[in-house]
C-alpha positions in Angstrom: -43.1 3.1 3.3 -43.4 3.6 6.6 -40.5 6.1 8.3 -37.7 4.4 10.4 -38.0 0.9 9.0 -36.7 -0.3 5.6 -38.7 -1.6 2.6 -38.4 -4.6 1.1 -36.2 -3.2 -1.8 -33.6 -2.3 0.9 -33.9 -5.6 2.2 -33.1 -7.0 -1.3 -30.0 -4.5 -2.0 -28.4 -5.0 1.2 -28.2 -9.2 0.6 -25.8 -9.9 -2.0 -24.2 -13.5 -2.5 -20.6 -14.0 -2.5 -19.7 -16.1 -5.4 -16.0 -17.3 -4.7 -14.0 -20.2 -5.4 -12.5 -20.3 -2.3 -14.0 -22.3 0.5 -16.9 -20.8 3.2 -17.2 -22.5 6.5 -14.6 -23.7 8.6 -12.1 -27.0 8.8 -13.5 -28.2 11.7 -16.8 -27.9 12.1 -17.5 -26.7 15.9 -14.0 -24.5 15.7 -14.3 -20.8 15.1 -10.3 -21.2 13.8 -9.1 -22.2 11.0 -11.4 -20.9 8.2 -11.8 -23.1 5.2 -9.5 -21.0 2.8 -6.4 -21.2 5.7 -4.5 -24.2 3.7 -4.9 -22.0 0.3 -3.8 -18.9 2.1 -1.0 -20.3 3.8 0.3 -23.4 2.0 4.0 -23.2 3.7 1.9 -23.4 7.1 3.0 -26.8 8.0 6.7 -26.7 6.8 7.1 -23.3 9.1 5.5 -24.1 12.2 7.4 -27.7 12.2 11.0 -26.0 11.7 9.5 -23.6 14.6 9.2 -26.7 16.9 12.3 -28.4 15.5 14.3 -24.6 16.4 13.2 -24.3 19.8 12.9 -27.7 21.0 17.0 -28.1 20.1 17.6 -24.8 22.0 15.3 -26.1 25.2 17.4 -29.5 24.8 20.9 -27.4 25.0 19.8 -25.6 27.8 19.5 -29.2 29.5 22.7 -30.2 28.7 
């Protein structure tokens, strides 16, 4: 072993594979956001961020009026 580099059983050790069910990779391929796992994570996602838009565009409309 020569000193300052690693040997090949350090190179074995150090890659492990992740066995998950979840999903690897991303939603949309050429996006770094969402990850593949976002809709499992957070399934109430949707619901929220459409009573969010529903919330605020009735308070921008009464500032209209």
């Amino acid at each position: 072993m020569n000193k300052g580099f690693a040997d090949n059983n350090y190179k074995s050790l150090k890659t492990k594979k992740i066995s998950s069910n979840e999903p690897q990779g991303r939603l949309i391929s050429w996006s770094p956001w969402p990850p593949a796992n976002f809709q499992t994570r957070y399934p109430a996602f949707p619901f929220v961020l459409t009573v969010l838009i529903i919330v605020i565009g009735q308070w921008y409309f009464s500032l209209l009026k």
